[in-house]
N, C-alpha and C positions, 0 to 999 in steps of 0.2 A: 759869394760868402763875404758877409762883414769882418773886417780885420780891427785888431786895438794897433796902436802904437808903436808896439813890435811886431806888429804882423802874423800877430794869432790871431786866431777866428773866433768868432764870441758872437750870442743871438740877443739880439735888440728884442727889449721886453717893453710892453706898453700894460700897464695895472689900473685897474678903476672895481673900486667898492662902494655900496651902497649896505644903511641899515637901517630900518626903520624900526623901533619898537613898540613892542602891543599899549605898552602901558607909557607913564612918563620915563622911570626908566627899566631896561635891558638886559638880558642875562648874555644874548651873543654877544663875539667876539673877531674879528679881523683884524690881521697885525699882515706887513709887508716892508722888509725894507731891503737896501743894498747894503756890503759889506765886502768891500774889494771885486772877486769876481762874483762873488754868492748872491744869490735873489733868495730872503727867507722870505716863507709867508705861513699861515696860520689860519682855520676858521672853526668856530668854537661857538657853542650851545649847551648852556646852563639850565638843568633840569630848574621849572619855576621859573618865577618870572616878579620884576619889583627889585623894592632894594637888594634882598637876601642873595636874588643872583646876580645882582649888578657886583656885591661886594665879592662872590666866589669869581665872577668875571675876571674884576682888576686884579686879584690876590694871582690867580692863572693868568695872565697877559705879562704881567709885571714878572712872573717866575719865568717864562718861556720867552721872554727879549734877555732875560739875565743868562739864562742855561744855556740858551741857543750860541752866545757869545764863548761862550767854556772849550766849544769843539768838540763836542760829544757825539754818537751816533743819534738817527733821533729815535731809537726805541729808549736809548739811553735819557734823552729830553724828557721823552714820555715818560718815563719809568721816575725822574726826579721829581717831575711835575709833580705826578701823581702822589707821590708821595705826602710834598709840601699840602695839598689840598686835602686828603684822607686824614692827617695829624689832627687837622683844628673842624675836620667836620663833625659836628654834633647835630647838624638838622640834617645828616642825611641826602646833601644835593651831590651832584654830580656833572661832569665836563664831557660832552661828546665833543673829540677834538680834531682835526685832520691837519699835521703842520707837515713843514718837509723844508729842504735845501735844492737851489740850482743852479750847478755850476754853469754858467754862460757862457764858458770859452768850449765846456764840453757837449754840454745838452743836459748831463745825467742830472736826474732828480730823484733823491732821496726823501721819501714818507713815511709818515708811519700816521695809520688813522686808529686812533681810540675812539670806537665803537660810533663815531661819525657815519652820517650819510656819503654815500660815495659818490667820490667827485665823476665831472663829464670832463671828457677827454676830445678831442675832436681834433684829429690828425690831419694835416693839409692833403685836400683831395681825399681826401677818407672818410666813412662814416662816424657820427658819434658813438660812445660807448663809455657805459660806467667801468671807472677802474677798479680792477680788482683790490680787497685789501682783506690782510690775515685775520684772524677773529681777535682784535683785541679789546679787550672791557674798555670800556668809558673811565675816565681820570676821578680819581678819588675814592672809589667804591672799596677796594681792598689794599692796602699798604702792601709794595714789595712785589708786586705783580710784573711779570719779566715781561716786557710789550718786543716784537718785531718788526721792523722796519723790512722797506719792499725799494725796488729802484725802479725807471722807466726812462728811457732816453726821450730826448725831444728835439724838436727839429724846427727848421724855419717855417712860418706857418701853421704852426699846432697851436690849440687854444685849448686850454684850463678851466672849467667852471667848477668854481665852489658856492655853496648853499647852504641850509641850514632847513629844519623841516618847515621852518613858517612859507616856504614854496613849496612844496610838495604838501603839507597838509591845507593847504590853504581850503580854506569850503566857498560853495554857495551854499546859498539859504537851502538848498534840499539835503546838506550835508553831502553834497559828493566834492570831492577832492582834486585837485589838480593834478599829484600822483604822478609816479617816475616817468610813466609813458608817454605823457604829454611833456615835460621835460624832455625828453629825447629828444620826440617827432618838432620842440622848436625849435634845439641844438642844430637838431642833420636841417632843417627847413631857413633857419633865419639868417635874410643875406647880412645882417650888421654885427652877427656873431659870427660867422665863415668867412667874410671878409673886409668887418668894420673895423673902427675904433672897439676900444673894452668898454671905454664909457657909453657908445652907442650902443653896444649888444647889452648892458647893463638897464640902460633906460628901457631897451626893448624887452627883457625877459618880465620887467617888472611891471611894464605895462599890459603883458599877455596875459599875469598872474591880475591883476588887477580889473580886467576886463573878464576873466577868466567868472572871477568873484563876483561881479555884477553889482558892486555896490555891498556886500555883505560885510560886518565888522570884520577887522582882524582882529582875530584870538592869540596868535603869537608872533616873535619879533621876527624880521625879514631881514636876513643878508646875501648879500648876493657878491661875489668877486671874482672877475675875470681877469684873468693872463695869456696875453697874445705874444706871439714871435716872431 
């Protein structure tokens, strides 16, 4: 076990993000920073695509580095968020959003997913598995909606994948999809995600999605962000 300075135990985190958008610009969103022991992080998918969700993007990015700093729970992030975005929507878009906290010196990690895809989990020596998360609506839809937050310890060797549906819907030209199950089966299968760099199982998911595709246009933007330990 890794010690700090005074000889508490804290988990060495290693981060690598990828986004690519459909268009010039992008409605997703990935945010990750340190903040003493905390490792915040964030991945986020704005209904629409172009300027309209580029600017709901930034107005949601810039609100959740601000709120995140306050010390709030994060159903409570979620719940201000959402607010902030619902006041000035008039077109009607919306945030699928999956943020959360994690304490380093403990493991524990606190989420809350607004109506997000749910993240992979991938426990050292264990199989992958999507995590579970409470049914909470998507950011912006209704003002004053009470969001839930969920917790999940982590340990050395666990790895975190987050996504956004531009992997999971991704098509070939026959319209089939790449779809949760194939997600899995390269989570539990790929050695540079069980036990690479984030960057390398990053270049990797995205080239299985791309090969996956055969050459077919992307229809929507691509994030991808791994956390190892």
């Amino acid at each position: 076990v890794s010690t700090d300075a005074d000889g508490n135990p804290f988990l060495h985190y290693d981060v690598h993000a990828f986004l690519e958008p459909a268009k010039q610009v992008g409605g997703d969103l990935y945010d990750f920073r340190i903040k003493g022991d905390t490792l915040y992080f964030a991945v986020g998918d704005v209904s629409g695509k172009g300027v309209p969700a580029a600017l709901v993007m930034g107005v949601t990015r810039a609100s959740l580095r601000f709120i995140n700093s306050l010390g709030f729970s994060m159903a409570e992030v979620c719940e201000r968020i959402n607010n902030i975005v619902a006041e000035g929507n008039k077109m009607g878009m919306f945030v699928t959003l999956f943020c959360g906290r994690i304490n380093l010196k403990t493991g524990e990690c606190l989420y809350c997913n607004a109506g997000h895809n749910p993240i992979v989990v991938k426990p050292a020596g264990e199989k992958a598995y999507f995590l579970h998360a409470k049914a909470n609506i998507a950011i912006g839809l209704f003002p004053d909606f009470k969001y839930e937050d969920e917790r999940i310890m982590l340990h050395r060797g666990d790895r975190l994948l987050f996504y956004t549906d531009g992997i999971t819907e991704a098509e070939k030209a026959d319209l089939s999809l790449y779809g949760d199950e194939r997600l899995l089966q390269w989570a539990n299968t790929d050695e540079s995600f069980i036990n690479g760099t984030s960057e390398a199982a990053v270049k990797s998911l995205y080239a299985d999605v791309k090969k996956f595709t055969d050459g077919n246009e992307q229809n929507d933007d691509i994030t991808i962000m791994i956390i190892g330990f």
